[in-house]
C-alpha positions as CSV (number, residue, x, y, z in Angstrom):
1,X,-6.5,-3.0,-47.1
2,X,-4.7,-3.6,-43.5
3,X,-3.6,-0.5,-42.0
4,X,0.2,-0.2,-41.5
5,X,1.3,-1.5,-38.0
6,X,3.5,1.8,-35.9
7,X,7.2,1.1,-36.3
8,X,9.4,1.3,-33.2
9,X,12.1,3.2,-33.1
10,X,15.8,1.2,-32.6
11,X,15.9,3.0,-29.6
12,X,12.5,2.0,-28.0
13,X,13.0,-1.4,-29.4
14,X,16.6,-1.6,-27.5
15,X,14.6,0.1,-24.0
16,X,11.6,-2.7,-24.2
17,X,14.7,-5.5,-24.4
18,X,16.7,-4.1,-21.6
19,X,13.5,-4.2,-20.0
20,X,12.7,-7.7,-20.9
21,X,16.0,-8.9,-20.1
22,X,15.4,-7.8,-16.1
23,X,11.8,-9.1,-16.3
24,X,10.2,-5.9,-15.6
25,X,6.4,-6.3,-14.5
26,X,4.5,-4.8,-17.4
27,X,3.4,-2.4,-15.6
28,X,6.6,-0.8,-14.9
29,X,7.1,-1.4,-18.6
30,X,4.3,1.1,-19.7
31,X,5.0,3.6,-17.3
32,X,8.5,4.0,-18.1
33,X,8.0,4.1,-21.4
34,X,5.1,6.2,-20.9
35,X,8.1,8.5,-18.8
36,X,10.3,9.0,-21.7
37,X,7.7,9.7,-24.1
38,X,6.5,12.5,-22.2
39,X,10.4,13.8,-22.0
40,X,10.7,13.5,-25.5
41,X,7.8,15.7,-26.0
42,X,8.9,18.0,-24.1
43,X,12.4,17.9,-25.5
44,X,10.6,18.3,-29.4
45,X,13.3,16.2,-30.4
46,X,14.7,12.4,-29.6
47,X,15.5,11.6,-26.0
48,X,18.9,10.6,-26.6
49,X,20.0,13.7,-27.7
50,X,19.5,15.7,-23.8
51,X,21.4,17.0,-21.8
52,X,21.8,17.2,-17.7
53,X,20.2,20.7,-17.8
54,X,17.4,20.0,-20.2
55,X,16.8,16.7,-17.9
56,X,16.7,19.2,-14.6
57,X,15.1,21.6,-16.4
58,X,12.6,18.6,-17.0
59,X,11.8,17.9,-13.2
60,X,11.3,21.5,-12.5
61,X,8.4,21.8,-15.2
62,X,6.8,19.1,-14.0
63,X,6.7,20.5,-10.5
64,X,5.6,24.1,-12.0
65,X,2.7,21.9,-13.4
66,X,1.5,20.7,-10.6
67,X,2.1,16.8,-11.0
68,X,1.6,15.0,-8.1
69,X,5.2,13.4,-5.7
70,X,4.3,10.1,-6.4
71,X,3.8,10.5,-10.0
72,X,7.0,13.0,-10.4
73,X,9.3,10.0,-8.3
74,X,7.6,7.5,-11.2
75,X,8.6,9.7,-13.7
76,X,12.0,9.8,-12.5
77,X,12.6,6.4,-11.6
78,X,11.2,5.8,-15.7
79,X,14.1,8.1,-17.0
80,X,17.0,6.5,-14.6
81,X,16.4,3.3,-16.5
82,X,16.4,4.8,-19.5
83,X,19.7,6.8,-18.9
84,X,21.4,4.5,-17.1
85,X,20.6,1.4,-18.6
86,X,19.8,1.8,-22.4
87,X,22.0,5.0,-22.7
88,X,24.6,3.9,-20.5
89,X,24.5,7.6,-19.5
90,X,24.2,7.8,-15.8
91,X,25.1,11.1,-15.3
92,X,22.6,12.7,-17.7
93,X,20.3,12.1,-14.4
94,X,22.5,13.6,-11.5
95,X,20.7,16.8,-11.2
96,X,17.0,14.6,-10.7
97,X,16.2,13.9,-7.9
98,X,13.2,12.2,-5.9
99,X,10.9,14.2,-3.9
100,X,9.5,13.4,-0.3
101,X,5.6,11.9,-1.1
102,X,4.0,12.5,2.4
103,X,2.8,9.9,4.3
104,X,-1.1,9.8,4.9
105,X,-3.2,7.8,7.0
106,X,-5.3,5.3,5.2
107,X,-8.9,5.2,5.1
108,X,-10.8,2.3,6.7
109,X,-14.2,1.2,6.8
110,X,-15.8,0.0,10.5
111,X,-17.3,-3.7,10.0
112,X,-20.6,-2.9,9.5
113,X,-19.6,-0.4,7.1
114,X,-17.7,-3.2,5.2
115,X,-20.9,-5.4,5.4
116,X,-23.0,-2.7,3.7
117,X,-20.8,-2.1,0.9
118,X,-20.3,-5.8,0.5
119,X,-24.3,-6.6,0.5
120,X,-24.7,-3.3,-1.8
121,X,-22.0,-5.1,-4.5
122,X,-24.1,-5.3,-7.9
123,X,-24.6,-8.7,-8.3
124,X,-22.8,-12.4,-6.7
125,X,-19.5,-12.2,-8.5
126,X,-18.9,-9.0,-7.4
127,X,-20.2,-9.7,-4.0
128,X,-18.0,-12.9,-3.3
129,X,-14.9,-11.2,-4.5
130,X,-15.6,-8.0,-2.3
131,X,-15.9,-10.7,0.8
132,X,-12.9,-12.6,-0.4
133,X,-10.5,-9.1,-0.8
134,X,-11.5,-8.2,3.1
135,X,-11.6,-11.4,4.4
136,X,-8.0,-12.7,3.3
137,X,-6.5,-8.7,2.7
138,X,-5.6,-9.5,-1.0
139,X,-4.6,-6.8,-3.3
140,X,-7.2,-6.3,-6.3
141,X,-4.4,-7.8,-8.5
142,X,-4.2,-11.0,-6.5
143,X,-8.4,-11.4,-6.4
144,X,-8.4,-11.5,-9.9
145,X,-5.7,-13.6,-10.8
146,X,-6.9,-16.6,-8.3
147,X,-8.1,-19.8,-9.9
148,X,-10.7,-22.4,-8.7
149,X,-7.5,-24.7,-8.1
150,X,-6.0,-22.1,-5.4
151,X,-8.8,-22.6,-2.8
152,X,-7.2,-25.4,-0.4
153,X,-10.2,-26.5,1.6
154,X,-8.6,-28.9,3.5
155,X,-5.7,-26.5,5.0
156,X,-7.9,-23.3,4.6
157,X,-5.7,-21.5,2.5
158,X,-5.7,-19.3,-0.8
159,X,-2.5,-20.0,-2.6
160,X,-1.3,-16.6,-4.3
161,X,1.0,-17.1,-6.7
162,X,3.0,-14.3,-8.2
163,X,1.6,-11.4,-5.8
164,X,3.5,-8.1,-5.7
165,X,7.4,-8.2,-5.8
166,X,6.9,-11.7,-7.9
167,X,6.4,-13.9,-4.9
168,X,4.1,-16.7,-3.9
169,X,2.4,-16.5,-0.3
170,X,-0.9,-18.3,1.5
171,X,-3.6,-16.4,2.6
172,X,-6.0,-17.0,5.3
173,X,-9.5,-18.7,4.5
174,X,-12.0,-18.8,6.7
175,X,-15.0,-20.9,6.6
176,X,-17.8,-18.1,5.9
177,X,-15.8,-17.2,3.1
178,X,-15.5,-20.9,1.8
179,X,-19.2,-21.4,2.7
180,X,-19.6,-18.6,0.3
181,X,-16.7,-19.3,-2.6
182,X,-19.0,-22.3,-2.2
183,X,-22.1,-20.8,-3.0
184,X,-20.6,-18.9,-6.3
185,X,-18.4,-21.7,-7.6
186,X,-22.1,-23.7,-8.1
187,X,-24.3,-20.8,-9.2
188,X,-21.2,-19.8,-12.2
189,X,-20.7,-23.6,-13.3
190,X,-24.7,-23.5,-13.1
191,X,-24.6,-20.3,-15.6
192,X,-21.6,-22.2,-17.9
193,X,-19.7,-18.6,-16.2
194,X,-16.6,-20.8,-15.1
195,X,-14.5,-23.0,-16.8
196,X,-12.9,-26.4,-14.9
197,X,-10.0,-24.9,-13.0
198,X,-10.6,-21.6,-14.6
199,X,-10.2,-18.2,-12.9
200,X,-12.2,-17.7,-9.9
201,X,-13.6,-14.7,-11.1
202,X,-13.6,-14.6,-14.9
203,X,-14.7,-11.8,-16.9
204,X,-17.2,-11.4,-19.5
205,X,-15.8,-14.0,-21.4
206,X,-14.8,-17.2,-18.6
207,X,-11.2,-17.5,-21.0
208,X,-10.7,-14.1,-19.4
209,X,-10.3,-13.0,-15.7
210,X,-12.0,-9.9,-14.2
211,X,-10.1,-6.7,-14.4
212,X,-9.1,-4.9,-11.5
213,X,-10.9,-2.2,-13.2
214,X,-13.9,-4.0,-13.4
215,X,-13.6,-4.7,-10.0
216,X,-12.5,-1.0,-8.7
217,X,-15.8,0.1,-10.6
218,X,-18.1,-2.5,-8.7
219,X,-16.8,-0.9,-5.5
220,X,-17.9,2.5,-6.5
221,X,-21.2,1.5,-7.2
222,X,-21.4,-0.9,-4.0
223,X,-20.2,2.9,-2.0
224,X,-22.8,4.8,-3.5
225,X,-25.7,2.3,-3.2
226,X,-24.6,2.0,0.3
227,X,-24.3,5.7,1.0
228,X,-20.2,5.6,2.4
229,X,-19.8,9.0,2.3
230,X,-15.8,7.7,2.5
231,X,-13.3,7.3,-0.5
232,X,-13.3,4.1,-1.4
233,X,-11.4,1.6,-3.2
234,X,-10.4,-2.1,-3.6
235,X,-7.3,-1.2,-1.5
236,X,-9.5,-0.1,1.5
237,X,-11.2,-2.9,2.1
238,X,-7.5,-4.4,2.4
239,X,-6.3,-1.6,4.9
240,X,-9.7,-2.8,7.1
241,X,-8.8,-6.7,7.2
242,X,-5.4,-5.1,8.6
243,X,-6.6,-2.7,10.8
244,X,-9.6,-5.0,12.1
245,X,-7.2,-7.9,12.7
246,X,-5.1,-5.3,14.6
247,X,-8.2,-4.4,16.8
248,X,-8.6,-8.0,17.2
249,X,-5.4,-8.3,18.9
250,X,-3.5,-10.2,16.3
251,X,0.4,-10.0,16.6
252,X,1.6,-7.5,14.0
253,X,4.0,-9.8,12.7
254,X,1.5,-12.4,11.8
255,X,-0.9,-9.5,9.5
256,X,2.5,-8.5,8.6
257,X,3.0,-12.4,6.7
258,X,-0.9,-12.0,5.9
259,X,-0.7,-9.0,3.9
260,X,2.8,-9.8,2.0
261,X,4.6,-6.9,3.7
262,X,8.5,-6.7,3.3
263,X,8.9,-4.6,6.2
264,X,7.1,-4.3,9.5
265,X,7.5,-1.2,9.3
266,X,5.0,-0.9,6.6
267,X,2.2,-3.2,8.5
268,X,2.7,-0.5,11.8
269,X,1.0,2.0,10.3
270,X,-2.2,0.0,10.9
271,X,-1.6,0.8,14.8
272,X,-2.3,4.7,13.5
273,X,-6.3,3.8,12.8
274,X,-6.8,1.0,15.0
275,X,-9.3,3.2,17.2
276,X,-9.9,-0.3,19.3
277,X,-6.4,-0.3,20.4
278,X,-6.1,3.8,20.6
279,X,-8.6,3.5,23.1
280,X,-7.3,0.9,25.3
281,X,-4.3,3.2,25.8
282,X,-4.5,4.7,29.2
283,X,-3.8,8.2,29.1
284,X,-0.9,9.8,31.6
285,X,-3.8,12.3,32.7
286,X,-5.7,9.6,34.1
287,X,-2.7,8.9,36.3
288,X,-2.4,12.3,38.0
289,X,-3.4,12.6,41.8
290,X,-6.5,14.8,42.0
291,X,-6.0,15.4,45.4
């Protein structure tokens, strides 16, 4: 006997379709819907049926509990769409309001640092796509949605197709990383582990890709065979490639293109942890007569 599938509610239904009809990544999908589910448990009753001060009142028990800026602005931004958009209620959401998320530096390996962890990956999938995500600055999202037929060996580029904010963008490729794309691409056909113009990385089963997941729990292990005492994760091995290239003297506005940034502003913060370039700065002491 086949177990009886959940109903959704008209009202979820009409939410996922106002959704659908912007093209919301499904990511933002889930976590607004994950937002107004955890409203409507607090509520004890349909969503619908709040008002401005249960919606306040809302904000101010998630900040009693402790939830974290980034995750209370999330939450916030999940219930705005679903006031303003599938209600048609925008003022059930005046008295919500966004919190300031500080700002933190982030954490960067030094080179030889990133050659350890890379060396310490658990096996030559994980390995290449540890070397491809600091040598080009990818996002763990874009590693794993790259395909055999986005390596363009004759202009050196990875094509990325779809990356954050739905927009296509080159990256860099350099020949040691071809050299060893190379070296994977024959050992994987070698194993039957990838398909003819498959994903570059595929999962368990080649049909697949490899998770980001996946991925994020190969860099754990790579950190603690390698002893980085340091927090790491796939996203700091694309702060490095930034800040290295930075130490390298690369013009901001070029790792600003490189890394997909919409505002320079963003790629600046790099200048924060390039200790290359902090110590090239001449200090005003130095200046000062000692005479």
């Amino acid at each position: 006997m086949n177990a009886p599938h959940p109903t959704v509610s008209p009202l979820r239904q009409r939410m996922l379709e106002d959704m659908r009809m912007r093209r919301l990544a499904p990511k933002t999908q889930t976590a607004y819907i994950r937002a107004v589910r955890r409203f409507a448990a607090y509520l004890g009753r349909p969503p619908d049926t709040a008002t401005v001060e249960e919606l306040r009142n809302f904000q101010l028990h998630l900040v009693d509990q402790g939830t974290s800026p980034t995750t209370l602005n999330a939450t916030i931004t999940g219930l705005k769409f679903f006031c303003e958009i599938t209600l048609d209620r925008a003022e059930l959401t005046t008295k919500m309001q966004p919190v300031h998320v500080p700002r933190t530096l982030p954490v960067v390996l030094s080179r030889e640092e990133v050659a350890r962890l890379i060396a310490a990956a658990p096996n030559l999938k994980h390995q290449t796509a540890l070397s491809l995500a600091y040598g080009t600055g990818l996002r763990a999202s874009e590693v794993v949605s790259l395909k055999v037929g986005d390596i363009d060996s004759q202009r050196m580029t990875l094509r990325v197709e779809q990356g954050k904010g739905s927009k296509d963008r080159y990256a860099m490729l350099s020949p040691v990383l071809l050299e060893r794309l190379r070296v994977w691409w024959r050992v994987a056909h070698a194993q039957g582990k990838m398909l003819d113009g498959g994903w570059l990385f595929p999962g368990m089963n080649p049909v697949d890709p490899l998770t980001t997941r996946q991925l994020n729990r190969a860099i754990h292990m790579a950190a603690e065979s390698a002893h980085i005492d340091k927090r790491v994760s796939m996203h700091t091995l694309r702060h490095s490639f930034a800040t290295h290239l930075l130490e390298q003297k690369v013009d901001i506005r070029v790792i600003q293109v490189l890394l997909g940034h919409k505002k320079l502003e963003t790629t600046a913060m790099y200048a924060q942890v390039a200790t290359d370039v902090l110590r090239e700065v001449v200090s005003p002491l130095e200046q000062l007569s000692t005479a």
